[in-house]
C-alpha positions as CSV (number, residue, x, y, z in Angstrom):
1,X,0.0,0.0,0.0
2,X,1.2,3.2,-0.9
3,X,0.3,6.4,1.7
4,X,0.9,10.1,1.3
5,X,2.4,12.4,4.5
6,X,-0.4,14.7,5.3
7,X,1.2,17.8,3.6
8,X,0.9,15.7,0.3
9,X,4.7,16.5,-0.7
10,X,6.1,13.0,0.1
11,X,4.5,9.6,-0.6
12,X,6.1,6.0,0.7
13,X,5.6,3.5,-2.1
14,X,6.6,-0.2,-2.4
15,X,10.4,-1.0,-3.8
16,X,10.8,-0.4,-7.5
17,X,13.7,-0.7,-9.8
18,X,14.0,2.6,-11.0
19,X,14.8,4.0,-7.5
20,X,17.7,1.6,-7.0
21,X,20.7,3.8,-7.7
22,X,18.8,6.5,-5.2
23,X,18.3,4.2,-2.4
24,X,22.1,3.3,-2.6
25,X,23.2,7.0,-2.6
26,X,20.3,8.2,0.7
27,X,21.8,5.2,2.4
28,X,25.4,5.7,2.1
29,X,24.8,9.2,2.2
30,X,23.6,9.0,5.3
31,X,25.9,6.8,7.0
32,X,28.6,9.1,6.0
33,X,26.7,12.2,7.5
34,X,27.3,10.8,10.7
35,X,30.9,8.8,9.9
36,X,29.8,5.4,10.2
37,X,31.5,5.0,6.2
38,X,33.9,6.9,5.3
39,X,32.8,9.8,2.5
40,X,35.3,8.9,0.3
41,X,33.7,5.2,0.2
42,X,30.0,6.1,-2.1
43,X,28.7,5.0,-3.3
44,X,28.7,2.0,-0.2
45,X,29.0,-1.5,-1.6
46,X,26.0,-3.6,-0.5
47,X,25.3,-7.1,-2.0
48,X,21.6,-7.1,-0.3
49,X,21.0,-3.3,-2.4
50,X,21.8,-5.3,-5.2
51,X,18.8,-8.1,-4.7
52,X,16.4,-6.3,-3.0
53,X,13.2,-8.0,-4.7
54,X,14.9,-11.7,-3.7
55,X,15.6,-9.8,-0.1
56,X,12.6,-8.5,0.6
57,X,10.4,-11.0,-0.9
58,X,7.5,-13.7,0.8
59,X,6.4,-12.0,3.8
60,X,9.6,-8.9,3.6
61,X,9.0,-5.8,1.7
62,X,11.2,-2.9,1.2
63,X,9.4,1.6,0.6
64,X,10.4,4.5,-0.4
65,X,9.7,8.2,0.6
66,X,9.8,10.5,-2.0
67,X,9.7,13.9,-2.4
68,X,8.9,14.4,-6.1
69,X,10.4,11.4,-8.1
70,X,13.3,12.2,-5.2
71,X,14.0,9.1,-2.6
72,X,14.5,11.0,0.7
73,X,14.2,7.6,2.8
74,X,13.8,4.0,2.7
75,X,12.7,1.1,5.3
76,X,12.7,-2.4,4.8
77,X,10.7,-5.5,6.9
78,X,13.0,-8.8,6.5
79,X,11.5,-12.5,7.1
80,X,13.4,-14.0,9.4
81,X,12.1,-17.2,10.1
82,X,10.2,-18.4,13.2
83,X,7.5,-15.3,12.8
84,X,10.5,-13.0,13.6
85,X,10.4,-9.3,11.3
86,X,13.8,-7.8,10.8
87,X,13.5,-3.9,10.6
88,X,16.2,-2.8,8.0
89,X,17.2,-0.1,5.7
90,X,16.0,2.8,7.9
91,X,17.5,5.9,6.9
92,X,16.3,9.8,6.0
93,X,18.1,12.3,4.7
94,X,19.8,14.6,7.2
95,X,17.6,17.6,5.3
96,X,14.3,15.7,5.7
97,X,15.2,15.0,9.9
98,X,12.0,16.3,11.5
99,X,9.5,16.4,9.2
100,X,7.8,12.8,10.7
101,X,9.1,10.9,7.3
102,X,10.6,8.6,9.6
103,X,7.4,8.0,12.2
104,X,5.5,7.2,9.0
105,X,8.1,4.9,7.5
106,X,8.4,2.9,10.9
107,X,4.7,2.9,11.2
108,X,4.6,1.5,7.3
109,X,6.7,-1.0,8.5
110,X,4.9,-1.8,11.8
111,X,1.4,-2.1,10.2
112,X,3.1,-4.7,7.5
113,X,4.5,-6.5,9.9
114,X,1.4,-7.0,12.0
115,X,-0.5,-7.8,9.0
116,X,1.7,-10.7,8.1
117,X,1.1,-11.7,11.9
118,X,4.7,-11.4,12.8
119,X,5.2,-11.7,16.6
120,X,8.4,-10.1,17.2
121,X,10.6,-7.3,15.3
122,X,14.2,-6.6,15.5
123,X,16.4,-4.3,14.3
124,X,20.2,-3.0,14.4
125,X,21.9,0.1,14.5
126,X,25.3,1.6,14.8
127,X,26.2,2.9,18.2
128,X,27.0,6.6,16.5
129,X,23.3,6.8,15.5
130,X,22.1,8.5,18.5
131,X,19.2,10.0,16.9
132,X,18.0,6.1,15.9
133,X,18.6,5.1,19.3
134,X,16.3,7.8,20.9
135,X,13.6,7.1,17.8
136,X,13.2,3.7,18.4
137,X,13.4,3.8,22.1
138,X,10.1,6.4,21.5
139,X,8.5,4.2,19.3
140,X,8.7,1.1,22.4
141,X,11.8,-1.0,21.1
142,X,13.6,-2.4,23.8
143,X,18.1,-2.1,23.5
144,X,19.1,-6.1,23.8
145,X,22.5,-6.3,23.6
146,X,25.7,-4.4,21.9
147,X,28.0,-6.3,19.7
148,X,31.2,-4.3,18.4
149,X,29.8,-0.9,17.3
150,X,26.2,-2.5,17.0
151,X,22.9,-2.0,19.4
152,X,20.2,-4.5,18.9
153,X,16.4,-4.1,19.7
154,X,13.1,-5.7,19.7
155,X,9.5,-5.1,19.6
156,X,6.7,-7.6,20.4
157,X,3.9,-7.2,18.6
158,X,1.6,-9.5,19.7
């Protein structure tokens, strides 16, 4: 399902092909805004951005938000097994921070989820991404564990 943020600048829509070079750049773009990859490293090399529709396939799904034909954010629900959701590819561009791209996003992500009666979600993030940390936290994810430069967190959602 496709939804529009109240202002009706940005819309979230499903994964397509012709925003796969975009989705690349807003993710390593901003991973480097807050020096988790080096600048000097984009575009980032990811073998899961290059399969997303094998990725994010069965019960996983992978959005967009865009501002015009512009991706300005991504977020991605993963199958992993056992009726366990894996929140991934969560990012927004530093200029869209604050505008509630990212509430509507996670809650795009939630309601799928729910719908394909996963019990439990869990995500990652790297330790610099404060922001994340105080967004999920908010939105009633619990910190597990830290591995390395890594926090983990879950959701139930039953």
């Amino acid at each position: 399902m496709d939804k529009t943020v109240p202002d009706g600048k940005i819309e979230i829509k499903q994964y397509s092909k012709r925003y796969k070079d975009q989705i690349r750049d807003v993710i390593g773009r901003t991973l480097a805004d807050i020096s988790v990859v080096d600048k000097n490293s984009l575009p980032i090399d990811d073998p899961d951005l290059d399969r997303i529709e094998e990725v994010y396939s069965g019960k996983g799904r992978f959005w967009v938000a865009l501002d015009g034909d512009k991706v300005v954010g991504t977020v991605a629900i993963r199958d992993m097994g056992g009726n366990v959701a894996k929140l991934n590819r969560m990012f927004v561009l530093v200029d869209y921070h604050g505008t509630g791209i990212g509430q509507i996003l996670l809650d795009q992500a939630l309601d799928f989820a729910s719908e394909k009666k996963f019990s439990k979600i869990i995500l990652n993030t790297y330790e610099l991404m404060h922001r994340a940390h105080r967004f999920y936290e908010k939105n009633n994810f619990t910190r597990k564990d830290k591995k390395g430069n890594k926090f983990f967190y879950e959701k139930n959602l039953k």
